[in-house]
Phi, psi and omega in degrees: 000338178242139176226178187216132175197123209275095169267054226024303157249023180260155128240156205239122152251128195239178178205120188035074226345051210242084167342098183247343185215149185205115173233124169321130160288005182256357167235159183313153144319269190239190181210106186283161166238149164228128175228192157208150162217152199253139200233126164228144207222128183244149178031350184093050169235152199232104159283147193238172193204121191237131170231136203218141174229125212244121184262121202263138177272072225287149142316140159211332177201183173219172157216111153254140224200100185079003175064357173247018201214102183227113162227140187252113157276164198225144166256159180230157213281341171261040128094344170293151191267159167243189159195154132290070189277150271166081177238147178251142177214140168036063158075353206255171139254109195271115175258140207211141173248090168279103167305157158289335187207144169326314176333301193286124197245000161247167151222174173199137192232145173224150186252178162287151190219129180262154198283346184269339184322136163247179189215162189201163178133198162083004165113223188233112191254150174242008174269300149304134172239310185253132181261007192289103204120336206258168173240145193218104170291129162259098154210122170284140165223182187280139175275323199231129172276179175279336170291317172294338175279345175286322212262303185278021158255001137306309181300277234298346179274337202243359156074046189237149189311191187232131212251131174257115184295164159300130201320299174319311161340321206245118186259169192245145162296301200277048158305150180192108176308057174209159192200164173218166189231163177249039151243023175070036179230115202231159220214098172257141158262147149275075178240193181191331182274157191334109154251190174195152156221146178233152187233031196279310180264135194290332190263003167208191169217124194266118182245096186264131199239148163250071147170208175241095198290165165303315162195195177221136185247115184227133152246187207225124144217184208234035158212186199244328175268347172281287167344290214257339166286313171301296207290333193275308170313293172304298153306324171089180205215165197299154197255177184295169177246161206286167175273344186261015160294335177314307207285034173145199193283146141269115191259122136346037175243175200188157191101016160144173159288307185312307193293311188316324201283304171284331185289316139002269191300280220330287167301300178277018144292334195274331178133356197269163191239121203247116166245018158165173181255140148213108207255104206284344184226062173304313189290343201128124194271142162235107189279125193223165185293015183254351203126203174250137153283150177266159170227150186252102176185085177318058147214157190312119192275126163292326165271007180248337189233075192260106181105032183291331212278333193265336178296334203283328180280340175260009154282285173344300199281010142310341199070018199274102165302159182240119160227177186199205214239159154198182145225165181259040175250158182224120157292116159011283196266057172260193142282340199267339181297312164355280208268357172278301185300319183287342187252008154096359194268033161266169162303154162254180153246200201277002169245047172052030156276152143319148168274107167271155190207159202237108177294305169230255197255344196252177194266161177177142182256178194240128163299137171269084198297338163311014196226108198314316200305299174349295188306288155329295196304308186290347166295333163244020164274283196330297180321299190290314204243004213221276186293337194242039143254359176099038148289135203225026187171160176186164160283143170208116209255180152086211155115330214283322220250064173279132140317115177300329181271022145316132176254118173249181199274324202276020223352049174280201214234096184315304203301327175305326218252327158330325155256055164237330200284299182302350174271344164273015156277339181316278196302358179251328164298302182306309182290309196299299148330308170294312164273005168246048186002048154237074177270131171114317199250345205233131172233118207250160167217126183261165163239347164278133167193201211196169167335165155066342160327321180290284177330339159238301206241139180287017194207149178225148170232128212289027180058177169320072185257145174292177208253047182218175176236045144326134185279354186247337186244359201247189174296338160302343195249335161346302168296309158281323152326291202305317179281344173275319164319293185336289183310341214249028206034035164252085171282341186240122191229178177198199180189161174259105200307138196067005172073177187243305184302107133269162171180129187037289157239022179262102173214149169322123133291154189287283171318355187244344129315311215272295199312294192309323171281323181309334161256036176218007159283343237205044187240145174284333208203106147288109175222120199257171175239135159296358204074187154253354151255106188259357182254008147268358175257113198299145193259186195249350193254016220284312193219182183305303196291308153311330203262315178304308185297311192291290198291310163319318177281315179321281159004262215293315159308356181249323161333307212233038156306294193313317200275340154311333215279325211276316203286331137335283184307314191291305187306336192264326193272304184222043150095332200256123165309129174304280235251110184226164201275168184292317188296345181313316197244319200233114197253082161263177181299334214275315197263037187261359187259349187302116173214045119292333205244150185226167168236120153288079211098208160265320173239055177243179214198031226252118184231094189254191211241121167262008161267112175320121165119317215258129185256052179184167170171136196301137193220128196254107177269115152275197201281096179200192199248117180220145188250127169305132171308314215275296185261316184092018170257137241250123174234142157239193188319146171137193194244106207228151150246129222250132164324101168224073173300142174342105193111342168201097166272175194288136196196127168214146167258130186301127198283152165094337162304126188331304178314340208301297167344288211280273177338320178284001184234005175285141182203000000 
């Protein structure tokens, strides 16, 4: 399965007879570094600055052996051998950079690229869907700075168009070393430490690690779901979601018992199917120049919320679930920071204090997930103050901001340990859950992670977008956040309807809620946000005409529980993400460029409208039998433009589907 071959002035390597590495001889292979980098982190958005002195590595022989065993040695210009080993192990190609000396800490690779290849991946971009041209940083961060959210609630008061920055600009919650091609290939670093790849030159792909990965792991199939079973086998994947999640909206309030209670009941006197409350500041609100704020001190505020433990059981017998907030921050003046500082289980800094860091507008330490006790203590805050008040779900928020010059208890290298950090917050929400058996009934959902994020949570949420209709911070990036998750083994995403970020004249309009629920009917998970300023946001109760639209789009999402419920399941078992890009089945060129349009399952169609304003919209069929949702008119492959007034956004279904019944009763 692996060859090696001298084409005249190339050497070649394929896997499973696929060009996986191709070099002139006259330029290196690879390039070892010995380097350092410098991290300044503002909110948890970071400039890294990397300075490296890079040694270049020449062909000089191979030795190949059974076609799954290739090693190439390499001499490099201060005359040390290196080597490039080439192992096939469980369907994968495992590539490995055995250095001459310890000293070296970069590496840098370039793989082959066909110049039409698209690419896709890296965790969750919300600008981009094919990445081919871009240059793409793995360093998790905060996606939206605080200047971005200033400059554009300046344009939108001055009335100027919304400035889309350079692709590089834009940093991620989700980062992740892995990508895929649309030549049915996929490409993992096994790191945790800084990388980058670039996909700036059409004829290769450039891989730079601030450190020496374990390997780089790539497969081959000849279909996207077999792709994706492999990369899902190898990362592991997300568990089914509890069931009463199908059965409606998770409605959005926050400001007490009473409102919650009332605002409840209202809707579902109005007609709405409630399958939960989520009231994000169960501990206690912190009103700030930013908004209301949750305040972080995991426990139940009694005064803001007085009888929440008998209201969450007469919810319950509603079938209504209760959910809430939590993160891996401790606010300053809580009580639980207290009592964390004192038994040593926050990060310190380098003069052995807590590291305190300004999130937003307030002050806060960090639990220190290396530290088993640590790990323990917040597990049984979650178990104690969260599940065995009746909670049946929450945000587990964060994840983004360790600091590099942090001393953590396990004395590892923060910086090292920094895309690592949402996944031991993952993995401590998923243990908590566990040990309190309730795997299955209880749901947590991030919006940060890294490699191993699929293995604890079960849900991803596209973060904080603004409450506009931006292609990069807004209802524009939606789509693309959800298909990139996809590829990379997060099948299962969300949003938050109507976005979360107001700030001055940047606020919610009434179409971009109507709008915003048409995708998320047509969803794993209907979830709406009050925002952090909500009396500047149109609201889901503001007129009639609102109220209506949710319980419909509610409707028509529970409509199609069983078969989301299916699609769940396939994603828990093997891997192929509910939400997938058009090229997964139909590999024409038009959809590999699509990144409006999604298939939900195997036979849904969804292209929902992103634009303001706009009742209509160019919609791309691929080559199959497709029924309009709405009308029941029969379309086949082509580019057609489909009426789509508020209430039928473009929606078609596969003529011939198992499914066809149950769609068809849709209205």
């Amino acid at each position: 399965m692996i060859n090696f071959k001298e084409d005249g002035q190339f050497y070649i390597i394929y896997y499973k007879n696929r060009i996986i590495l191709k070099t002139e001889q006259s330029k290196p292979m690879i390039m070892l570094g010995k380097g350092t980098a410098t991290y300044k982190m503002n909110r948890g958005s970071f400039k890294i600055k990397e300075k490296a002195l890079k040694d270049k590595y020449y062909y000089q022989s191979h030795q190949l052996n059974n076609s799954d065993y290739l090693s190439v040695k390499l001499v490099g210009s201060n005359n040390y051998r290196a080597e490039l080993e080439f192992k096939v192990k469980e369907n994968r190609l495992h590539i490995k950079a055995i250095t001459p000396t310890s000293d070296y800490n970069r590496l840098y690779l370039k793989l082959w690229s066909q110049q039409e290849e698209r690419i896709y991946g890296c965790g969750e971009q919300f600008v981009k869907f094919n990445l081919k041209g871009e240059k793409v940083k793995i360093w998790v961060s905060e996606h939206i700075t605080f200047s971005s959210i200033i400059d554009k609630a300046v344009r939108k008061k001055l009335k100027l168009a919304s400035k889309i920055k350079k692709f590089e600009k834009y940093a991620t919650y989700m980062a992740q070393p892995t990508f895929v091609t649309s030549n049915k290939v996929f490409a993992h670093l096994d790191t945790q430490d800084y990388s980058a790849f670039d996909f700036s030159d059409p004829d290769y792909i450039g891989i730079e690690v601030g450190g020496i990965p374990e390997q780089l792991i790539i497969a081959v199939e000849d279909d996207y779901e077999k792709l994706l079973v492999n990369l899902t086998d190898l990362l592991g994947r997300q568990p089914e979601l509890p069931e009463w999640i199908y059965n409606g909206l998770i409605l959005a309030v926050q400001g007490g018992t009473a409102l919650c209670s009332k605002k409840a009941a209202a809707m579902k006197k109005a007609g709405l199917k409630i399958a939960g409350i989520w009231s994000q500041d169960w501990s206690g609100q912190k009103v700030t120049a930013f908004g209301k704020q949750v305040f972080w001190d995991w426990s139940w505020d009694q005064e803001l919320y007085p009888g929440l433990d008998q209201q969450i059981k007469e919810w319950g017998k509603d079938n209504i679930a209760f959910l809430g907030y939590i993160n891996p921050f401790l606010a300053t003046d809580g009580n639980l920071y207290q009592e964390a500082s004192a038994q040593g289980y926050l990060v310190k800094n380098r003069a052995g204090g807590d590291y305190i860091v300004k999130v937003t507008t307030f002050p806060a330490a960090m639990i220190d997930l290396t530290n088993p006790a640590a790990c323990r203590w917040i597990k049984s805050v979650i178990k104690q103050n969260m599940i065995k008040l009746g909670l049946k779900g929450w945000m587990a928020d964060f994840g983004e901001y360790l600091p590099t010059d942090a001393v953590l208890y396990s004395g590892e290298n923060a910086a090292h340990l920094h895309n690592q950090w949402p996944v031991l917050w993952a993995k401590v929400n998923r243990e908590a859950i566990d040990e309190a058996e309730q795997i299955g009934e209880i749901v947590f959902f991030t919006r940060a992670g890294f490699t191993g994020t699929s293995k604890y949570s079960p849900l991803m949420w596209n973060g904080d977008q603004h409450v506009d209709w931006s292609r990069d911070y807004g209802i524009g990036s939606v789509i693309n956040s959800q298909l990139s998750l996809s590829v990379c083994g997060l099948g299962l995403s969300h949003s938050d309807i109507g976005g979360y970020t107001t700030w001055g004249a940047l606020k919610r309009n009434k179409e971009l809620l109507l709008r915003w629920t048409e995708i998320a009917a047509f969803s794993p998970v209907m979830r709406l946000h009050e925002g952090n300023r909500p009396e500047s946001n149109w609201q889901f109760d503001d007129d009639q005409e609102t109220i209506d639209h949710i319980i419909r789009f509610t409707n028509i999402y529970t409509q199609l529980k069983p078969y989301i419920q299916a699609a769940v399941k396939v994603n828990s078992e093997q891997g192929i993400p509910v939400i997938k890009p058009l090229f997964f089945y139909y590999e024409q060129a038009e959809c590999y460029d699509l990144d409006d349009s999604y298939l939900l399952g195997r036979d849904l169609l969804v292209s929902p409208v992103l634009t303001e304003g706009k009742n209509e919209k160019r919609v791309i069929l691929p080559d199959d039998d497709w029924v309009h949702l709405w009308t029941g008119k029969n379309y086949n492959k082509g580019e057609y433009t489909i009426q789509a007034p508020i209430g039928q956004p473009p929606v078609f279904y596969r003529l011939g589907s198992e499914w066809q019944e149950l769609f068809a009763s849709i209205k």
